[in-house]
C-alpha positions as CSV (number, residue, x, y, z in Angstrom):
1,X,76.7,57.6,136.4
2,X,78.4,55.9,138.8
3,X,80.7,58.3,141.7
4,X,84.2,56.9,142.5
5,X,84.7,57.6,146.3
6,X,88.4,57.4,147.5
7,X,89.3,57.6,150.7
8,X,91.8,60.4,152.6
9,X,94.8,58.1,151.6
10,X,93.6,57.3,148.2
11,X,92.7,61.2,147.6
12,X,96.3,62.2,149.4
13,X,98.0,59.9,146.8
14,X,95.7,61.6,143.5
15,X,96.6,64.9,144.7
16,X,100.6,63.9,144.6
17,X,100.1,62.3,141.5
18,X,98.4,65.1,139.6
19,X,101.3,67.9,141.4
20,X,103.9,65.7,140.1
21,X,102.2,65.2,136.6
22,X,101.7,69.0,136.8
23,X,105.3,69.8,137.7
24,X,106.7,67.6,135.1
25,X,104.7,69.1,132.1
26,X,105.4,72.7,133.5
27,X,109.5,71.8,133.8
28,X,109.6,70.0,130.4
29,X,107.8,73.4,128.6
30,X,110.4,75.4,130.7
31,X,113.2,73.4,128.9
32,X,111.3,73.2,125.7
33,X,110.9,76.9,125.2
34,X,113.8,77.6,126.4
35,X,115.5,75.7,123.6
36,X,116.5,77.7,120.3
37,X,114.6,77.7,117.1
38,X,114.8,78.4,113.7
39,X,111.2,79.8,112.6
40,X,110.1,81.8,109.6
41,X,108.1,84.8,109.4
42,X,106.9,87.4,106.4
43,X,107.9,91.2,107.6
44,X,107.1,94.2,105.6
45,X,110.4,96.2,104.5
46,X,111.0,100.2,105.4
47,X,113.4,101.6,103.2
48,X,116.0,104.2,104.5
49,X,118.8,106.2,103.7
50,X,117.3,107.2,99.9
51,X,120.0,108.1,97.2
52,X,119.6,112.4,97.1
53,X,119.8,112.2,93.2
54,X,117.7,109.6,92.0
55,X,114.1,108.7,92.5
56,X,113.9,104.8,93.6
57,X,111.6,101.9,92.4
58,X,112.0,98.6,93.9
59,X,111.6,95.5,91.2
60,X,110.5,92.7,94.0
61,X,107.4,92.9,96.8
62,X,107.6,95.1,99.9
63,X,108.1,91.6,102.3
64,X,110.4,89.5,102.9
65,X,110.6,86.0,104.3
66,X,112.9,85.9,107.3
67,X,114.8,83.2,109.0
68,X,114.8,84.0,112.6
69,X,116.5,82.2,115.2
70,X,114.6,82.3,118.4
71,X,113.5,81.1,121.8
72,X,110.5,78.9,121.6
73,X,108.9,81.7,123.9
74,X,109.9,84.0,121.1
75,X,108.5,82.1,118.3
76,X,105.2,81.4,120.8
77,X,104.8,85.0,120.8
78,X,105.3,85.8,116.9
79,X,102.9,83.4,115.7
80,X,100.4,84.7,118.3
81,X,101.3,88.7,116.7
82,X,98.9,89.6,114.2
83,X,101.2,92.1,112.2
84,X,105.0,91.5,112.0
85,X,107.1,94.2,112.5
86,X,109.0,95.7,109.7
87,X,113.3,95.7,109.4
88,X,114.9,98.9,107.7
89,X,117.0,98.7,104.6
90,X,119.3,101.3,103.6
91,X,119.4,101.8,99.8
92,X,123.1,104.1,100.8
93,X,125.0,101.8,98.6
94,X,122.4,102.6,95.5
95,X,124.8,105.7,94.8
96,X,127.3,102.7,93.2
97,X,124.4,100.1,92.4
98,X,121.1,99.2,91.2
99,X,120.9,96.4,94.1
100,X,121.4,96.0,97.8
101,X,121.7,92.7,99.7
102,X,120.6,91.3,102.9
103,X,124.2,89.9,103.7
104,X,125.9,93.4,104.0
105,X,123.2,94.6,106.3
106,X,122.5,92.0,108.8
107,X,124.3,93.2,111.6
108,X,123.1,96.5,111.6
109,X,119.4,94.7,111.2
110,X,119.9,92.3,114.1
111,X,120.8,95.5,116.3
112,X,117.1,96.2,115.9
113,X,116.1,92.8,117.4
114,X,116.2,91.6,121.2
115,X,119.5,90.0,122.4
116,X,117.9,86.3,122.3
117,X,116.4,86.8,118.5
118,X,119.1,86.9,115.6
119,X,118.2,86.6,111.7
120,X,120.0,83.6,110.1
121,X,118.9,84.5,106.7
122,X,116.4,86.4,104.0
123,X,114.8,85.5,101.2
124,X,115.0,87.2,98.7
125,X,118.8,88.1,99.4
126,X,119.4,90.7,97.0
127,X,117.0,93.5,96.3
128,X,116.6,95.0,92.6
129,X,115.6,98.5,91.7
130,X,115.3,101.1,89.0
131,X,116.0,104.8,88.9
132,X,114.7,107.7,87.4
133,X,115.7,111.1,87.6
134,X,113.8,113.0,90.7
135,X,111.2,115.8,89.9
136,X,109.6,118.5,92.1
137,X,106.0,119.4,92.0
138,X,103.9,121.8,94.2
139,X,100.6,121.1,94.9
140,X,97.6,122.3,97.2
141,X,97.2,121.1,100.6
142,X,93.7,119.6,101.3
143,X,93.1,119.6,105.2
144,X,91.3,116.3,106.1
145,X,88.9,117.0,108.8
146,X,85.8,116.1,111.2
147,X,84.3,118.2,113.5
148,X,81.0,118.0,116.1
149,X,79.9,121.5,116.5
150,X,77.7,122.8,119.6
151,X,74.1,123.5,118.1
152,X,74.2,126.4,115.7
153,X,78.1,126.7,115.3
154,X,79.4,125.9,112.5
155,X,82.7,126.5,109.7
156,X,82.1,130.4,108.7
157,X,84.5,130.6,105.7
158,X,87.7,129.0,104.2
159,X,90.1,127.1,105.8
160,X,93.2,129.0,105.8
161,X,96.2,126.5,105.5
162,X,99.9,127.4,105.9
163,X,101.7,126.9,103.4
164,X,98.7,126.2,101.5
165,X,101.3,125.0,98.6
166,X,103.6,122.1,99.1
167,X,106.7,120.5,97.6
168,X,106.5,116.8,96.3
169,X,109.5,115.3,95.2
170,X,110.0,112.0,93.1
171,X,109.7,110.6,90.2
172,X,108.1,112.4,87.2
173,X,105.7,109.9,86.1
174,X,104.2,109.3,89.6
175,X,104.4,113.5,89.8
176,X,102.1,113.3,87.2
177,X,99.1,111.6,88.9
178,X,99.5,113.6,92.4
179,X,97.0,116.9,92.1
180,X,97.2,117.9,96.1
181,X,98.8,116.7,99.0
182,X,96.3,115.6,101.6
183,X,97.3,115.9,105.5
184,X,96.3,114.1,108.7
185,X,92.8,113.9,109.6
186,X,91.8,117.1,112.1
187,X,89.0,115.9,114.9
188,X,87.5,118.0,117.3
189,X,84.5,117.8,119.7
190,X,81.8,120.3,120.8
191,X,83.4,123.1,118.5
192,X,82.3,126.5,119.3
193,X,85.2,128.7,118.4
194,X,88.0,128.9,116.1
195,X,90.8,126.0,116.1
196,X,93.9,126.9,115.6
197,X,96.4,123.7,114.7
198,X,99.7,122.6,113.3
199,X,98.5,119.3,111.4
200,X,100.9,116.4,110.1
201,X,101.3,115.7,106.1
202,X,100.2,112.2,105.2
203,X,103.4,109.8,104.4
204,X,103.3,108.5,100.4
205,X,102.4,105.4,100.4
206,X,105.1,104.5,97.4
207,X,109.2,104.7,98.4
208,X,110.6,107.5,96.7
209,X,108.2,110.6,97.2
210,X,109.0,112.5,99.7
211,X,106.6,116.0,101.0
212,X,108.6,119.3,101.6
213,X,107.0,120.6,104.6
214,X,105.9,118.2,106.8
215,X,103.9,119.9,108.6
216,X,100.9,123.1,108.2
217,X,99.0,125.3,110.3
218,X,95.6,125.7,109.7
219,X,93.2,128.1,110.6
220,X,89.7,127.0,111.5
221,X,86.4,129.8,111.2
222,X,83.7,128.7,114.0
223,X,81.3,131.1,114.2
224,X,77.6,130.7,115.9
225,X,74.7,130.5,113.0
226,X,71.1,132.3,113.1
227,X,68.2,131.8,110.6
228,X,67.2,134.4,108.0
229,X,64.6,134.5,105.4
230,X,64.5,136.0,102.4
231,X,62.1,136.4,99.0
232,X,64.5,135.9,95.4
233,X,62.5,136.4,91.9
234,X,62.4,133.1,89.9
235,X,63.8,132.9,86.6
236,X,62.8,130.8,83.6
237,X,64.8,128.6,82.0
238,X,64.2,127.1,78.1
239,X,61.5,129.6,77.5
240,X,61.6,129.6,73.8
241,X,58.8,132.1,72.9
242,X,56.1,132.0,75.3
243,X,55.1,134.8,77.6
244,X,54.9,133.1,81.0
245,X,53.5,134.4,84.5
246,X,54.4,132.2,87.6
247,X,52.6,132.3,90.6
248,X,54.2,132.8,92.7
249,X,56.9,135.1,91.1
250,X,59.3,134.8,94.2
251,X,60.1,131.8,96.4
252,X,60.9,132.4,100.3
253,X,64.2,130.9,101.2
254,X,65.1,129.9,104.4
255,X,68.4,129.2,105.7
256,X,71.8,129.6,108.1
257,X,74.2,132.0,107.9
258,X,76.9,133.1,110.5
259,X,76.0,136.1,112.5
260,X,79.4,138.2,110.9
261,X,77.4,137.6,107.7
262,X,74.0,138.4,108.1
263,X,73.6,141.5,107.0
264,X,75.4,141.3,103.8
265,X,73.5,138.5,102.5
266,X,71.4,139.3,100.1
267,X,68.6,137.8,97.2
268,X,71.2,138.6,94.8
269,X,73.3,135.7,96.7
270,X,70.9,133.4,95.1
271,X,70.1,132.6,92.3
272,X,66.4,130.3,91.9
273,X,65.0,128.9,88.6
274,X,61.9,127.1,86.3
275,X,62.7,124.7,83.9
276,X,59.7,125.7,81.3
277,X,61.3,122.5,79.4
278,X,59.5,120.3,82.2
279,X,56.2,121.4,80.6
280,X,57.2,121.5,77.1
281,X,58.9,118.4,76.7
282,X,57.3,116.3,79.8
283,X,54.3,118.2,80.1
284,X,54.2,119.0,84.0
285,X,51.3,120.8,85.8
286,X,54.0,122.6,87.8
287,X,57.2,123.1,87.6
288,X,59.9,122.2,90.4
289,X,61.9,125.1,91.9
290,X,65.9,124.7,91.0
291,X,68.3,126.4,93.7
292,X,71.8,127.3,91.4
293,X,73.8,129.7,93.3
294,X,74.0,130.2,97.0
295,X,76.3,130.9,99.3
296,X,79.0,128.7,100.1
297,X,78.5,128.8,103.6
298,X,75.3,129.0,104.1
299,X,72.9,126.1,105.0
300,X,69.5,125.7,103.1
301,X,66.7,125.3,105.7
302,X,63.6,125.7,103.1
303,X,62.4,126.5,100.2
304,X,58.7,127.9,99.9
305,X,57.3,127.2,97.3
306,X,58.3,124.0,96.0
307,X,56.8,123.8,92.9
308,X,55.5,127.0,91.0
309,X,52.3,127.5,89.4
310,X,52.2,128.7,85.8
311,X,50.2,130.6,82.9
312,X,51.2,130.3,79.2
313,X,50.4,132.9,77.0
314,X,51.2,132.6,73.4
């Protein structure tokens, strides 16, 4: 590949060239996006200003197309933004009407845009919806949450949530379908003693419900966990009229249980069973151990034995 060589005057004159060239395209981009536009984008819509006695249901999609007039810096930058941002609507006139328009609210919705960007239009103009009468329901709070305790600490009993009941308010067949009201997710790292929060409410997802508080305290229970063992009788399940002996007649369970706890737990926490059926019907050598009722806040660590010898007597 063949090197062109230039001499000083030749590269003086390249270097001029190319700064001019350079200058040039950087003016003429000045000029060009400093010029105004008219440019469309898609923008979610955020309704405001609900009607007190009437639960709302829009008739059209939660976007709009907008007609926005712009610098071409401004449109440069929207079609670079991955998510649009959204424009309120206030359904206030819904009190009169089943419909609100664009046209009325413009200038209050241009007041939320920068001085150099103004909405022309949007399509659709008018906005449909129907009404239904608004219900109230009460519900349970669910606390969303994820802890990472220190080793050995753990949740010791319930979460206590206040209120644990909440008001939701809309309309009664979406009341229907709602069974608790769950809140913001509740994090915390290298837990070792009780947390103590006020928590958000999650926001409905549909216009037109609204949550009465917004907000609960909750009441975390950290205590530390220590291992205990203990020997519960097994019982036999499906034992139609045979005279069984199991050996052994007690399993040893092992497990984690908070230290405010330990003495009152007890065998008669538990409650361990033999499916005789598993012989009977599928003709097992042993039968598997079954763990029914334990504590709720206990952890299983072992059971020992598994599986459970047998002796049928008729």
């Amino acid at each position: 590949m063949a090197i062109l060589m230039l001499n000083k005057s030749e590269q003086r004159k390249l270097t001029l060239f190319v700064t001019c060239l350079g200058a040039a395209v950087g003016v003429w981009l000045l000029v060009a996006l400093s010029k105004h536009y008219v440019y469309k984008v898609q923008t979610p819509v955020h309704y405001v200003n609900f009607p007190g006695n009437k639960s709302v249901h829009p008739l059209q999609s939660d976007s709009v197309n907008l007609q926005i007039q712009g610098t071409g810096w401004q449109l440069m930058f929207d079609r670079i933004r991955l998510r649009p941002g959204t424009i309120k609507v206030s359904l206030r006139r819904l009190d009169r009407q089943n419909f609100v328009t664009f046209t009325d609210q413009l200038t209050a919705i241009n007041a939320d845009f920068g001085s150099d960007q103004r909405i022309v239009s949007v399509n659709p103009d008018t906005l449909y919806f129907d009404f239904s009468p608004r219900a109230v329901k009460q519900v349970p709070v669910r606390v969303a949450y994820r802890f990472q305790f220190v080793k050995q600490f753990d949740i010791s009993a319930p979460l206590k949530v206040r209120p644990a009941y909440v008001n939701v308010t809309g309309p009664k067949e979406e009341l229907i379908h709602i069974r608790e009201w769950v809140s913001d997710s509740l994090t915390g790292n290298r837990i070792s003693s009780g947390v103590n929060r006020k928590v958000l409410l999650r926001q409905s997802d549909k216009p037109g419900i609204d949550v009465y508080p917004g907000v609960v305290d909750v009441r975390v229970p950290v205590e530390e966990f220590t291992e205990k063992i203990i020997e519960v009788p097994i019982k036999v399940l499906n034992n139609r009229s045979y005279q069984v002996k199991l050996l052994p007649e007690k399993v040893k369970v092992t497990f984690m249980t908070s230290l405010s706890d330990y003495q009152n737990v007890d065998k008669d926490d538990f409650t361990v069973s033999v499916d005789l059926a598993d012989w009977i019907d599928k003709g097992f050598p042993q039968l598997p151990v079954i763990l029914g009722k334990k504590p709720v806040f206990c952890r299983i660590v072992s059971i020992e034995p598994q599986n459970i010898d047998f002796i049928i007597r008729k």
